[in-house]
Backbone as CSV, one residue per row, in Angstrom:
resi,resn,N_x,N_y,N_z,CA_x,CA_y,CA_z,C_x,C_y,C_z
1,UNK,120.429,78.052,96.402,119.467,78.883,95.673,119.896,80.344,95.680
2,UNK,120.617,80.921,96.738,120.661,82.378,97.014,121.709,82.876,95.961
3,UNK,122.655,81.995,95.850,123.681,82.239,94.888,123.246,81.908,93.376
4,UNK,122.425,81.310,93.025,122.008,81.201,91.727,121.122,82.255,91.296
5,UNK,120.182,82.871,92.298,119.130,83.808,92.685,120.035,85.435,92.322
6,UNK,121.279,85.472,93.140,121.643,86.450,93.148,122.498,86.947,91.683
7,UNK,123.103,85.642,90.748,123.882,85.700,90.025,122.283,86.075,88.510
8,UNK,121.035,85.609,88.681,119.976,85.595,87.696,119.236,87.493,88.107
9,UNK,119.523,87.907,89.173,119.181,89.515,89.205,120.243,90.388,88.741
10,UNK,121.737,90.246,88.809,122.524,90.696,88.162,123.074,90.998,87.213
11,UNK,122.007,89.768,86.246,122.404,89.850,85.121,121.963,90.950,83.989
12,UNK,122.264,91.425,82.864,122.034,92.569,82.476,120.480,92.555,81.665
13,UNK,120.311,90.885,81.424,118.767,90.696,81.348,117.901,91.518,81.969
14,UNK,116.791,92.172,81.847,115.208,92.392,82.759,115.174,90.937,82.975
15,UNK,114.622,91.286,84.676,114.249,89.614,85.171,113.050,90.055,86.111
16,UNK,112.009,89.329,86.069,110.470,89.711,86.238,110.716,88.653,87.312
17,UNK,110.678,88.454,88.752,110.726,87.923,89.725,109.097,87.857,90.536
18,UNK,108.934,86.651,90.741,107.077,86.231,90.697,107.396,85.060,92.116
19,UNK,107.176,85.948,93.486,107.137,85.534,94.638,105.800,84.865,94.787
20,UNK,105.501,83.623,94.942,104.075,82.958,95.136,104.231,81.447,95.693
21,UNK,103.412,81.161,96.194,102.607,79.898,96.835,102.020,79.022,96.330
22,UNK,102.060,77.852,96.909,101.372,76.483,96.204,99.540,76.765,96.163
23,UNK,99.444,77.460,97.903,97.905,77.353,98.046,97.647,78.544,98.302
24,UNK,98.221,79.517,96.800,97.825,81.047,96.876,96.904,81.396,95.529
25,UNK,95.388,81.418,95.764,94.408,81.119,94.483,95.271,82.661,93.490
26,UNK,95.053,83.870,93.960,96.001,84.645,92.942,96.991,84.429,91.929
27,UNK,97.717,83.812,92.625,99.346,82.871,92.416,98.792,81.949,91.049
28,UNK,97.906,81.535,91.087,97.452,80.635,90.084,97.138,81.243,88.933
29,UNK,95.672,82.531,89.762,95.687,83.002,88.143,96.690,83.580,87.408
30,UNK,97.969,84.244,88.279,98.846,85.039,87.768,99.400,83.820,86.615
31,UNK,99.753,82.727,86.779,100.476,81.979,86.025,100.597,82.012,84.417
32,UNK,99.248,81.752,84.243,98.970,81.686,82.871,99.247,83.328,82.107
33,UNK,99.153,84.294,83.160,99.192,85.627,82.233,100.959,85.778,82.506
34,UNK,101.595,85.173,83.467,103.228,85.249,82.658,103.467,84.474,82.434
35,UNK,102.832,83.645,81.891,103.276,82.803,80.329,102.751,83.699,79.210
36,UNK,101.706,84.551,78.889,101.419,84.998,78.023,102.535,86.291,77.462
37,UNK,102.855,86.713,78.900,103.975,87.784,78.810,105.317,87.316,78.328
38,UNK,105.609,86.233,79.088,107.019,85.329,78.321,106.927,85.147,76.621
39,UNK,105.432,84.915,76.104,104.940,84.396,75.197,105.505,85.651,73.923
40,UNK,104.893,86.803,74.792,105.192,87.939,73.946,106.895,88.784,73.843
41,UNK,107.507,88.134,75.085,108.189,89.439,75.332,109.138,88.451,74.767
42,UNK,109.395,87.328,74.710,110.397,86.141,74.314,112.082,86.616,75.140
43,UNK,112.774,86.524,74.604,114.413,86.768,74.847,114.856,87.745,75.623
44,UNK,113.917,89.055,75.618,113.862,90.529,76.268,113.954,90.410,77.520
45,UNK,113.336,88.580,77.827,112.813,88.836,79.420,112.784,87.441,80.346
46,UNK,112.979,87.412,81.378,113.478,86.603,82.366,112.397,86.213,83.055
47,UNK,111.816,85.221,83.414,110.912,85.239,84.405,110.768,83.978,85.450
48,UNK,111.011,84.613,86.856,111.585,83.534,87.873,110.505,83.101,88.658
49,UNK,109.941,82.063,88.778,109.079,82.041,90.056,109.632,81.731,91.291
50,UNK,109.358,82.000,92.659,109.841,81.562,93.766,108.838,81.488,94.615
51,UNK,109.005,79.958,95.018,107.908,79.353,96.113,108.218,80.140,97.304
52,UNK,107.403,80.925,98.059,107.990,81.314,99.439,107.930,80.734,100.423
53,UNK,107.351,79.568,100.463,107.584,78.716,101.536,108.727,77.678,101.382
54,UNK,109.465,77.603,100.438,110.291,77.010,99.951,111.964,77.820,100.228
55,UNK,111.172,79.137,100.286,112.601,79.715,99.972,111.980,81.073,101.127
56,UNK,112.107,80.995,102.215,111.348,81.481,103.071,112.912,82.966,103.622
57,UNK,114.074,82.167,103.342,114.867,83.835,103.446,115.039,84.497,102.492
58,UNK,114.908,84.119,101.425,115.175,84.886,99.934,113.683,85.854,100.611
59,UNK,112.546,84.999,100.837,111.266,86.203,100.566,111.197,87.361,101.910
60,UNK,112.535,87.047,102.951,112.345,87.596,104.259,113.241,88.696,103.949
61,UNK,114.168,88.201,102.841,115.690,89.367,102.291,114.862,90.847,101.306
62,UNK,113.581,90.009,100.916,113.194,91.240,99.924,111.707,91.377,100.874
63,UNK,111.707,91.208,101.651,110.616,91.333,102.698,109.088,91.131,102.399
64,UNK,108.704,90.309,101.782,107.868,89.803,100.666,106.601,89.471,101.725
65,UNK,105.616,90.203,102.159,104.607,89.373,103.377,103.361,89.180,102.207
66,UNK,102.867,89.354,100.960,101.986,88.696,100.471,102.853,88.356,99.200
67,UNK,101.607,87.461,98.668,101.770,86.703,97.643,100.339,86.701,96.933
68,UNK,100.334,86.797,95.325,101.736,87.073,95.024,102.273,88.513,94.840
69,UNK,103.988,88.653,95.041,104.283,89.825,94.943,105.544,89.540,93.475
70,UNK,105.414,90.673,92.883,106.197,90.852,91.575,107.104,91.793,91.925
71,UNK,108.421,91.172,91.223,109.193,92.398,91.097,110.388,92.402,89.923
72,UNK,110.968,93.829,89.153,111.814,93.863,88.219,113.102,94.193,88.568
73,UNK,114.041,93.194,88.236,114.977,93.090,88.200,116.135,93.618,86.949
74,UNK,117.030,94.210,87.323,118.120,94.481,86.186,119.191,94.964,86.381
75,UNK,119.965,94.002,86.473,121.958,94.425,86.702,121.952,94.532,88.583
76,UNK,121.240,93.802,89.032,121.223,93.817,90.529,119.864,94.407,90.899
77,UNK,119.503,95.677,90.540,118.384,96.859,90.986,117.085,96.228,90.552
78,UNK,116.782,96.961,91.860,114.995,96.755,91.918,114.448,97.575,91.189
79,UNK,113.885,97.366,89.882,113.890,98.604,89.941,112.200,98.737,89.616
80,UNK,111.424,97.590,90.103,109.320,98.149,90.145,109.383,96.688,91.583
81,UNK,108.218,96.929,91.715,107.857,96.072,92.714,105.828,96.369,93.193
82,UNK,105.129,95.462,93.225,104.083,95.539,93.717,103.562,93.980,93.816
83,UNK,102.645,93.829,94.700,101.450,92.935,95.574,100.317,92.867,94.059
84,UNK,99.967,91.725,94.068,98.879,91.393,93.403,98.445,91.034,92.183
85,UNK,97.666,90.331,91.470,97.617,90.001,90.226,97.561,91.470,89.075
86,UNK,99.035,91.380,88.244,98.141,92.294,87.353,97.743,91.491,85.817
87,UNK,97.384,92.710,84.988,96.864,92.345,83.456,98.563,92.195,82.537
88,UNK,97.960,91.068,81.652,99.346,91.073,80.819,99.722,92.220,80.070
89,UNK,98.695,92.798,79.402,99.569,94.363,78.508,100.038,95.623,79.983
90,UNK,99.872,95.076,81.282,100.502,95.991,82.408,101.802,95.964,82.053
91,UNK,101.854,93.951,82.568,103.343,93.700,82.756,104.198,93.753,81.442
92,UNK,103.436,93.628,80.187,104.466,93.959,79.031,104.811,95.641,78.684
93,UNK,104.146,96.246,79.347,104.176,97.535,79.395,105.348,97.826,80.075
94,UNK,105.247,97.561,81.869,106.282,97.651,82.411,107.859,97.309,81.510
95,UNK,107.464,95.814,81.342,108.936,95.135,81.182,109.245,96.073,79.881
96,UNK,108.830,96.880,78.728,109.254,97.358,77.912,110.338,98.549,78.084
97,UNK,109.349,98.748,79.558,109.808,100.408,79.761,111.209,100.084,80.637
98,UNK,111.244,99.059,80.552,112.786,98.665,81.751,113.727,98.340,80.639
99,UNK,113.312,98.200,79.304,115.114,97.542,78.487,115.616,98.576,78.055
């Protein structure tokens, strides 16, 4: 995973990285609003989910202690990061301001 993980942040894509849990009620609602964002942003944009109990050093490498936590990716760099559900015109906002 770390090597597939690391080769999908590098890429020159924006990649919207969505750290969450099976039995994280947030995590749930977030779902449907990045699909709505995928929905809108189409080709512009990447969007990864990662189970953290699944993948428990990837979330220890970006030091991830809640869920869910978001973060933007591009050509390696972090370059937003925050804890918690947001609204879809946030995250299409963000991801605009990153291409």
């Amino acid at each position: 995973m770390k090597g597939s993980f690391s080769s999908l942040i590098n890429s020159e894509q924006l990649v919207l990285v969505d750290f969450s849990a099976e039995w994280c009620g947030p995590c749930k609602m977030l779902a449907p609003i990045l699909k709505q964002v995928k929905d809108e942003m189409g080709e512009d944009l990447k969007i990864v989910k990662i189970d953290v109990d699944k993948n428990q050093s990837l979330a220890n490498t970006f030091q991830v202690r809640g869920v869910p936590t978001l973060m933007f990716f591009k050509e390696g760099k972090q370059l937003w990061r925050q804890s918690g559900v947001l609204q879809k015109a946030e995250l299409v906002q963000l991801a605009k301001s990153y291409l």
